[in-house]
Structure formats: structure tokens, C-alpha cells
C-alpha positions in Angstrom: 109.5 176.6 130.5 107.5 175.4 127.7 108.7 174.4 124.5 107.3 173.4 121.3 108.6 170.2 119.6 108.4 169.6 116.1 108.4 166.5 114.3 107.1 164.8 110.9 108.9 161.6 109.9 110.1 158.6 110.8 113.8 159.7 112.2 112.4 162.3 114.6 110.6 160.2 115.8 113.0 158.3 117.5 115.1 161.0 118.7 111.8 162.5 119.9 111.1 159.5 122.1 114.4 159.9 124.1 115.0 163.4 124.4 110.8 164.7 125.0 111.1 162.4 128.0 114.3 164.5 129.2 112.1 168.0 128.4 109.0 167.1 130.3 111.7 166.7 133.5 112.6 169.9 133.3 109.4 172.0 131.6 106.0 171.4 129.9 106.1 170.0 126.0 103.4 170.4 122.9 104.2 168.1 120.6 103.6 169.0 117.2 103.5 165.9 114.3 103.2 167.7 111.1 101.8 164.6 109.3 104.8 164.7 106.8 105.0 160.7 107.3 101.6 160.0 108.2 100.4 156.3 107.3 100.9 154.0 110.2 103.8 152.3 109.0 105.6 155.1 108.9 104.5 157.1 112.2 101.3 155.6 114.3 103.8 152.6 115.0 107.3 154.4 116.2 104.4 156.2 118.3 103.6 153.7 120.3 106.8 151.4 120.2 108.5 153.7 121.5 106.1 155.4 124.2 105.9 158.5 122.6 103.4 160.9 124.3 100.6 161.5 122.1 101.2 164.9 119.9 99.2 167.9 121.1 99.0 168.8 117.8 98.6 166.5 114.1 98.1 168.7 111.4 97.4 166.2 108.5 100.0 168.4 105.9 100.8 165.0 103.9 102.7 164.5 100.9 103.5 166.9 98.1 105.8 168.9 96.5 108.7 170.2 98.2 107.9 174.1 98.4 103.9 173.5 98.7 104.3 171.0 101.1 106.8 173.5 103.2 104.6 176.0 102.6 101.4 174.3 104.1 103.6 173.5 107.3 104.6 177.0 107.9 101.0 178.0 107.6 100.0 175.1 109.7 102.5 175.6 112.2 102.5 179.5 112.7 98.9 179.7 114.6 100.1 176.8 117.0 103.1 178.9 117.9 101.3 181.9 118.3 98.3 179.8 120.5 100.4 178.2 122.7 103.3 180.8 123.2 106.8 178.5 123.4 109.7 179.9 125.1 111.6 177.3 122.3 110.6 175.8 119.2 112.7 172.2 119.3 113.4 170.8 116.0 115.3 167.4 114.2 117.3 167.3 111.5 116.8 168.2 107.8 112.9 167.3 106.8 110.9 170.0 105.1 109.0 169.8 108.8 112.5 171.4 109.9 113.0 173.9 107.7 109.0 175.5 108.4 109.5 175.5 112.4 112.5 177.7 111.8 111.4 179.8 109.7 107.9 180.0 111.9 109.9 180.1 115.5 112.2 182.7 113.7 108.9 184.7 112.4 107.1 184.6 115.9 110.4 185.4 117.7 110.9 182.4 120.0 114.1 180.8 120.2 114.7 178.2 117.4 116.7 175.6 119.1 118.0 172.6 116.4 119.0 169.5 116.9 121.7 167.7 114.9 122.8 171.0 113.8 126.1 171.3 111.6 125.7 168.3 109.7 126.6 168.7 105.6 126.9 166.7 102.3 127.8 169.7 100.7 125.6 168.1 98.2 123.1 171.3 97.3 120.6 168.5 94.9 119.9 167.3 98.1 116.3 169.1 100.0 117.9 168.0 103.1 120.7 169.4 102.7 119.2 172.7 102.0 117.0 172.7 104.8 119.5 171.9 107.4 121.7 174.6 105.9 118.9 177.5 106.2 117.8 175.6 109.9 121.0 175.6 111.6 121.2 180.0 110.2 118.0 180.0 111.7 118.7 179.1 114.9 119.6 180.0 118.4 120.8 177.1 119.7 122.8 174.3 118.0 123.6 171.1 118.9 125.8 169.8 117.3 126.7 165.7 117.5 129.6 165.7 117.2 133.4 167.6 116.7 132.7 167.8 112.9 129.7 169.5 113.2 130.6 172.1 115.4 133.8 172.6 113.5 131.3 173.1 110.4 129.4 175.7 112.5 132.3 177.7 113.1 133.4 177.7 109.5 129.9 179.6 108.5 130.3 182.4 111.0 127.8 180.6 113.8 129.4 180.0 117.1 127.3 181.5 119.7 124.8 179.4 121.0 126.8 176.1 119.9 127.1 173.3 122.2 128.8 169.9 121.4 125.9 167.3 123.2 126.4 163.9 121.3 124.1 162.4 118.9 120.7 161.2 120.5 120.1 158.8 118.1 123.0 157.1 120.0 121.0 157.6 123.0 118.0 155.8 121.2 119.6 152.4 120.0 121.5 152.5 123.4 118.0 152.5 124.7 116.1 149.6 122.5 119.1 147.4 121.8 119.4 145.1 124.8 115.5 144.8 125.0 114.6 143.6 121.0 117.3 141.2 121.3 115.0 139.0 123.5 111.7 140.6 122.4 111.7 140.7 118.6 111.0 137.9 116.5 111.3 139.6 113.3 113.8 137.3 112.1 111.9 133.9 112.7 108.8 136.1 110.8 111.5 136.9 107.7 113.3 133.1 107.8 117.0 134.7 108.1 119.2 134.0 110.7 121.6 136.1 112.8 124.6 137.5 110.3 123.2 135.6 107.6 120.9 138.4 105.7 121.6 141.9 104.0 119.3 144.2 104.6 118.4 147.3 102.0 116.4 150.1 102.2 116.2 152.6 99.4 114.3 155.7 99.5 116.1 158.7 98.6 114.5 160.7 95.5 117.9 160.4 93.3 117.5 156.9 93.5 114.1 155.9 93.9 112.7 158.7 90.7 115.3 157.7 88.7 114.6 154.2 86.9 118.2 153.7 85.5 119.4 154.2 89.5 116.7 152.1 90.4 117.4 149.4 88.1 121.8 149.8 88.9 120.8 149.3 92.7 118.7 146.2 91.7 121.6 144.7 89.6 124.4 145.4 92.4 122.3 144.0 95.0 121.9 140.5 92.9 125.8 139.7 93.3 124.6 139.6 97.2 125.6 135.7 98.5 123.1 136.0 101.2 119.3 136.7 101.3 118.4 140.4 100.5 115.9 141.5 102.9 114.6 145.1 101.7 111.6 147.0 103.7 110.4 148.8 100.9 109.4 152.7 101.6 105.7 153.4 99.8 107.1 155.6 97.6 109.9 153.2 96.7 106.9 150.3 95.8 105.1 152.9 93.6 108.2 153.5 91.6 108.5 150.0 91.4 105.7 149.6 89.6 105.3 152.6 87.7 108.9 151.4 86.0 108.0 147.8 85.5 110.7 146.5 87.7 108.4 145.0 90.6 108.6 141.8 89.1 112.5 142.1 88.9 112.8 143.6 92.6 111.2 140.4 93.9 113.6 138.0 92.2 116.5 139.6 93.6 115.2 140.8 97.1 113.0 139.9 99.9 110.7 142.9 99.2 108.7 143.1 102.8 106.4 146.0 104.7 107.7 148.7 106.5 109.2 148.0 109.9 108.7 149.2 113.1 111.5 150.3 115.0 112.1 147.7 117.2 111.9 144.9 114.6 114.4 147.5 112.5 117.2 147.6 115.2 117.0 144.0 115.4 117.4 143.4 112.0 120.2 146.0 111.8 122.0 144.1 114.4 121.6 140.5 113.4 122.6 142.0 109.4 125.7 140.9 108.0 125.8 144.3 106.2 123.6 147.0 105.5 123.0 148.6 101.8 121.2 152.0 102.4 120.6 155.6 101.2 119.5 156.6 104.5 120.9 158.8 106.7 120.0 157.7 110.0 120.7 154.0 109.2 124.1 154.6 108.3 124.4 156.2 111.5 122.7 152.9 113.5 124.7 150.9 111.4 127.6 152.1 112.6 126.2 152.5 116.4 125.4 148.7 115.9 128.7 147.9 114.4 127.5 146.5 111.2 128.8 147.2 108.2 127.4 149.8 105.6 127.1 150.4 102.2 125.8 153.4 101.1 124.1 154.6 98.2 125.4 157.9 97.8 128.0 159.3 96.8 128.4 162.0 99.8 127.5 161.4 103.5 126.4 163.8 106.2 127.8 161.4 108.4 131.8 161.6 107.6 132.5 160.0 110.7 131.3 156.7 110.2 133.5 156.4 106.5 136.2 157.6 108.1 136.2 155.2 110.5 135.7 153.0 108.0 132.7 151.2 108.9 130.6 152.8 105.7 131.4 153.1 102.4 130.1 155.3 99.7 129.0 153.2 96.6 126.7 155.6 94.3 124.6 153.7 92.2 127.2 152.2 90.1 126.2 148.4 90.1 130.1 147.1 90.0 130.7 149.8 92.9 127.9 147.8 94.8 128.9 144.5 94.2 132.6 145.3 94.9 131.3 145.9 98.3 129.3 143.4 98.8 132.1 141.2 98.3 134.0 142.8 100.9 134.8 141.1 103.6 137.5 143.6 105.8 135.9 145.6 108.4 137.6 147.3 111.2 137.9 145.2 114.7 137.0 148.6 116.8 134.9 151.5 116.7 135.7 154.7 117.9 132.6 156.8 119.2 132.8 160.7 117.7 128.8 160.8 118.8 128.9 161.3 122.6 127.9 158.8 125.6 124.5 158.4 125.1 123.9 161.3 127.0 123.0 163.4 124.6 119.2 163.9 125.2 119.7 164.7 129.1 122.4 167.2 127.9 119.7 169.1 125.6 117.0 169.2 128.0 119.2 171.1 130.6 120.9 173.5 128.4 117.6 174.4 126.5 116.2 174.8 130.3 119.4 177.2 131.3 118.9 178.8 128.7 115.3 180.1 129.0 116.2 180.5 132.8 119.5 182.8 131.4 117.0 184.8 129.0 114.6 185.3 131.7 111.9 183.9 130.1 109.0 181.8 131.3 105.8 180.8 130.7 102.9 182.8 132.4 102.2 180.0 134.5 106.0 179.5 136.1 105.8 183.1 136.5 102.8 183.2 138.6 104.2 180.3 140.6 107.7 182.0 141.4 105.8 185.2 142.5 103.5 182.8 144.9 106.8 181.6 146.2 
């Protein structure tokens, strides 16, 4: 079995370092990195942090706008498909990198196998999620993280080839958590102290393009009684800047380099809240039982509002400072995204299934018939 794994940025990344080491136990891997995040703060580092096998394949695509940048990855990514002939093309979530593996996997006639399928904002302003929409119609496979998602599945029409396997990001802060605790010294570095810190990220185009949002997020984030640590995203500085709020940013904030992962999940865990418009780090957050505020005003991620550990701010400022001032959080946390098993589980249905199919790569074939 050999399949072809897709990644670009920083979140796939880290689900790639868990679940590429449960493929290559069970078949051969080409890693594909389409250069989406491509600086070394944003990808060379989760590379090596997290032992990540070097990618077969870098194809330098870059930044850009949306549909020329998706367009340059589906050109990019068609001729490794066709050159290395994948019984699966493996993709992550919602990045433009996504969306062009499913469209070339569905091209080329390979399976198109997604993970973190059935995720929605039902927020269509929102690239992401667009391309996870189109991905998850794309695809053969689906696995979805949790009840919600493949609930969400069923209510477009798709239920074949849906399988409920847990969120791996689960399986990736299960898997660095323990270990940065006593490795990291990211907080001596920054001068906070364990639940004594906020930390911010902001990234998102809605907030970061925008210079009212920008400048809403900056007043909210002033009512914070504890030091504002914020890891600023490059294109977040450049904004910055370009508005004439830099200055203002670092009076209210800690404004600090990109992270690496391991010095991230630290920080996330020794937070005394998080105030994000990410994703993912709502997600950790919650995995991590800290308390997050969110800069949206929709979540993929229902699970972690309804359980209440997330709340959905916007970018009014007296919505942000309202929760910053919070100070009830639930005393338990349910767990809708698996055991931390998730990656294993992927690995072996993707594997049954190219055994069901009867497909192989030239190599196994030759091998069974020596047998």
C-alpha cells in the first residue's frame, strides 16, 4: 500500500507527525509539503520538533491569492500523483493545500481519504470553510472526529465510507504534553509564570485585514489583568504595521516570534486563558483544559462551546473584555474527540481498505505472487 500524504501548514503538521508514523506500520508514505507555510517558523521547526520524516516532495507554492495559490498546488501536485501512483491521497483539514489534493486525487482516480472530515462553521466568508465543504464531497473516506461530524456527513447525503476515528490532534497533545512540562523553558524565556499569563494569537483574514477588527481585538485584550503574551503570525506583524498600530500592539501585549510546538503546548497549558481565532488552538485549549476565548463569532469546533470551555467573542471589544473578566469554568471535561487513538485507527482502516479494493502497489504485488 502506498499512500500519498499531503500537507502545507502549521496544523497538519502536527497531525502528520502522529498519524505518518501509524502509515509507515502498515504501507510505504511520500510526503508531500506544499510550501503553503514555508518560513521556518512556521514549518522547518514542527519538522524537526516533532520527528517528522523529511517530505519526499517540497514544492515551494508559497503565498498568494486564494484561487492562484490553489491553482499552483493542483498543478504542482498532479505530476507527483501521477509519478508516484498512490493507492490514497491522505489529506488534513481545510487549507487551500486540502482543497488541491482532492481535487488532484479525484482527477487522477485514487482514493481521496480526508481527515477531520465533517467539520462546519456554516460560515461560507470563510476559505476554510469552503474548502473542507468541496474536500469532504471529494472524498472516499471520511473521518470524522467526532459524533457531530459524522452526523453533519449524513445530513449532506455522504455516509459511505464514514468512519467515527477521534480527533488526532488529541492523539498529538496526548503525545507532547507530559514531555514539555519538564523540557520547555519557554516560560522562564517570556518572564510569566504558570496560570499567570494570557496568551493570543490572531491570524484569521477577518481579523487581521481588517484594521477596525484589528484595533477592537487590541482594545479588548487591554482590560486583560495579567500579562498578554501574543506570538504574532507574519502576516499579523505586517498588518500591524501597515495600519500604524505596532506601536499600540506592544503597549498592550507581549508581541513575541513564532513558537514551536513544543514551547506552544507549554504555554497553552501553563495559560490562565487563551484568546484565539484559531481553530486548532481552540481545540488544544480545550484538550488542555484551559479556558478559551474565541474570536469568532462561529466555531467548527461546537463541542468545545458546548461544553462550555470556549466561548465565542467576535471582535466586539466589551464582548472580549466581558470574558476576560470571567472567572467560571466548568470543573470537568467531557471528551467528544476519541481516546487518543485516533491516528492508529486511520492507518488500519485506510490499509483495509486498499486491501478490500484489491489494490496494491506494484511492488506488494510482486511480493504476494513470490509468496
Amino acid at each position: 500500500m502506498r499512500v500519498c500524504s499531503i500537507v502545507g501548514a502549521r496544523p497538519q503538521f502536527i497531525k502528520a507527525a502522529v498519524v505518518s508514523t501509524e502509515l509507515r506500520e502498515v504501507g510505504e508514505e511520500v510526503l508531500v509539503h506544499t510550501g503553503q507555510h514555508y518560513d521556518e517558523e512556521m514549518s522547518d521547526v514542527f519538522f524537526d520538533e516533532l520527528g517528522i520524516p523529511e517530505p519526499d516532495y517540497n514544492l515551494g507554492v508559497k503565498s498568494g491569492p486564494h484561487g492562484r495559490q490553489t491553482a499552483k498546488m493542483i498543478a504542482e501536485i498532479e505530476p507527483v500523483v501521477e509519478e508516484t501512483d498512490p493507492d490514497v491521497v491522505l489529506l488534513y483539514g481545510d487549507t487551500n493545500s486540502t482543497l488541491a489534493g482532492a481535487i488532484v486525487g479525484s482527477k487522477c482516480d485514487v482514493v481521496v481519504a480526508h481527515v477531520e472530515a465533517g467539520l462546519r462553521s456554516y460560515n461560507r466568508e470563510m476559505p476554510e470553510e469552503i474548502n473542507r465543504v468541496l474536500t469532504d464531497h471529494a472524498s472516499d473516506l471520511c473521518f470524522a472526529p467526532s459524533e457531530n461530524a459524522v452526523e453533519t456527513l449524513a445530513e449532506e447525503g455522504i455516509t459511505d465510507g464514514v468512519y467515527l476515528t477521534g480527533d488526532v490532534m488529541y492523539d498529538s497533545v496526548l503525545a507532547v504534553r507530559d514531555r514539555v512540562t519538564d523540557s520547555s523553558t519557554v516560560l522562564e524565556e517570556l518572564g510569566v509564570r504558570e496560570d499567570e499569563c494570557i496568551l493570543a494569537t490572531v491570524h484569521r483574514q477577518r481579523n487581521t485585514d481588517d484594521r477596525a477588527n484589528l484595533e477592537s481585538i487590541l482594545d479588548g485584550l487591554e482590560a486583560a489583568s495579567q500579562p498578554v503574551v501574543f506570538p504574532a503570525h507574519p502576516r499579523t506583524v505586517d498588518r500591524l504595521e501597515e495600519y500604524g498600530l505596532r506601536d499600540r500592539a506592544e503597549a498592550v501585549v507581549d508581541l513575541v516570534e513564532p513558537l514551536g510546538y513544543l514551547d506552544f503546548v507549554r504555554l497553552m497549558d501553563a495559560a490562565e486563558r487563551i484568546v484565539t481565532d484559531s481553530g486548532g488552538v481552540q481545540k488544544e485549549a480545550f484538550f488542555l483544559e484551559t479556558p478559551c476565548v474565541t474570536l469568532r463569532e462561529e466555531t467548527e469546533w461546537t463541542e468545545t462551546v458546548d461544553c462550555g470551555w470556549n466561548e465565542l467573542v467576535g471582535t466586539d471589544t466589551d464582548a472580549i473584555r466581558d470574558a476576560l473578566a470571567k472567572d467560571e469554568w466548568p470543573d470537568d471535561t467531557p471528551n467528544p474527540y476519541g481516546d487518543g487513538e485516533a491516528s492508529r485507527r486511520i492507518a488500519e482502516l485506510v490499509a483495509e481498505h486498499v486491501a478490500d479494493s484489491g489494490a496494491g502497489t506494484e511492488a506488494e504485488l510482486e511480493s504476494t505472487a513470490d509468496d
